[in-house]
C-alpha positions as semicolon CSV with decimal commas, in nm:
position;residue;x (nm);y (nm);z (nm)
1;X;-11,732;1,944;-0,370
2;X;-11,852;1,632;-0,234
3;X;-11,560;1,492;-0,034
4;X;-11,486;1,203;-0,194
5;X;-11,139;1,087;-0,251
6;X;-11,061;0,937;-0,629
7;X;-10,712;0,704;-0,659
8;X;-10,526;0,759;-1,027
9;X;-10,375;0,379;-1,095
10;X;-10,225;0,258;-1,401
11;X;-9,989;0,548;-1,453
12;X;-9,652;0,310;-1,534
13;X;-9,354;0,229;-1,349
14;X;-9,046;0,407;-1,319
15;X;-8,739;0,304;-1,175
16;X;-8,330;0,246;-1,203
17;X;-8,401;-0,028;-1,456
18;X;-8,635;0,149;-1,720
19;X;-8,809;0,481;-1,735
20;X;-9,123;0,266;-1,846
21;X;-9,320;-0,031;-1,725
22;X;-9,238;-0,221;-1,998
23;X;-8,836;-0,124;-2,002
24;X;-8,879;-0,208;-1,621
25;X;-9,025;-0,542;-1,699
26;X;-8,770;-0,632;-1,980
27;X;-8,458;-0,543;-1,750
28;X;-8,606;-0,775;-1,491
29;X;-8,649;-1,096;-1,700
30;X;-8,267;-0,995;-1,803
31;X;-8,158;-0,994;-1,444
32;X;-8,034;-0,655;-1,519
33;X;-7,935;-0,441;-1,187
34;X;-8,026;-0,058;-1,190
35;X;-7,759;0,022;-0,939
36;X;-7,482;0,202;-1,043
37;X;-7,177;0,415;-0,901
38;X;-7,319;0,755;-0,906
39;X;-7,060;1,090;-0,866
40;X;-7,258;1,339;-0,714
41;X;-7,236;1,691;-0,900
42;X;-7,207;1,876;-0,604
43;X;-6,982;1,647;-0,421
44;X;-6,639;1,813;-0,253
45;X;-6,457;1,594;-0,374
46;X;-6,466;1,275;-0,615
47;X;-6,662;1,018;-0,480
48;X;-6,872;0,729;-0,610
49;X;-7,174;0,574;-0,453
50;X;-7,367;0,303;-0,528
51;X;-7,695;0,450;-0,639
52;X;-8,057;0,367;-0,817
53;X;-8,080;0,617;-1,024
54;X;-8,345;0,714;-1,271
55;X;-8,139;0,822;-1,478
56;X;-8,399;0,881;-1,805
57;X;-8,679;0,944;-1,654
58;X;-8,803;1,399;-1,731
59;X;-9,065;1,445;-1,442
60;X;-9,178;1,776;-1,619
61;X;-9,239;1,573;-1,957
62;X;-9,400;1,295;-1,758
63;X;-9,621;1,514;-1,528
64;X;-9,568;1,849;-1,638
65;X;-9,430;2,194;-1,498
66;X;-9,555;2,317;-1,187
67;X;-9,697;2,689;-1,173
């Protein structure tokens, strides 16, 4: 190997508004917020938070499963 270091750039955007860069971009010309009140599963009892979630976004589609 020769050391050098290589940056990956371009990959899209994910975030509470849109699982892609353009859903992302479309929310924000909408003024659309990605917060939401979020209920924790494993809460111990009901609560609600105000969260950014990404809520569509499959990390093992996107990047694939680890071994």
């Amino acid at each position: 190997m020769s050391g050098r270091r290589v940056a990956v750039t371009g990959l899209g955007m994910v975030s509470p508004v849109g699982a892609s860069a353009q859903d992302s971009f479309d929310a924000l010309l909408d003024a659309r917020s990605g917060l939401r009140l979020y209920e924790p599963p494993d809460a111990p009892r009901p609560v609600a938070v105000p969260a950014g979630v990404c809520a569509d976004f499959d990390p093992v589609a996107a990047l694939g499963a680890t071994q």
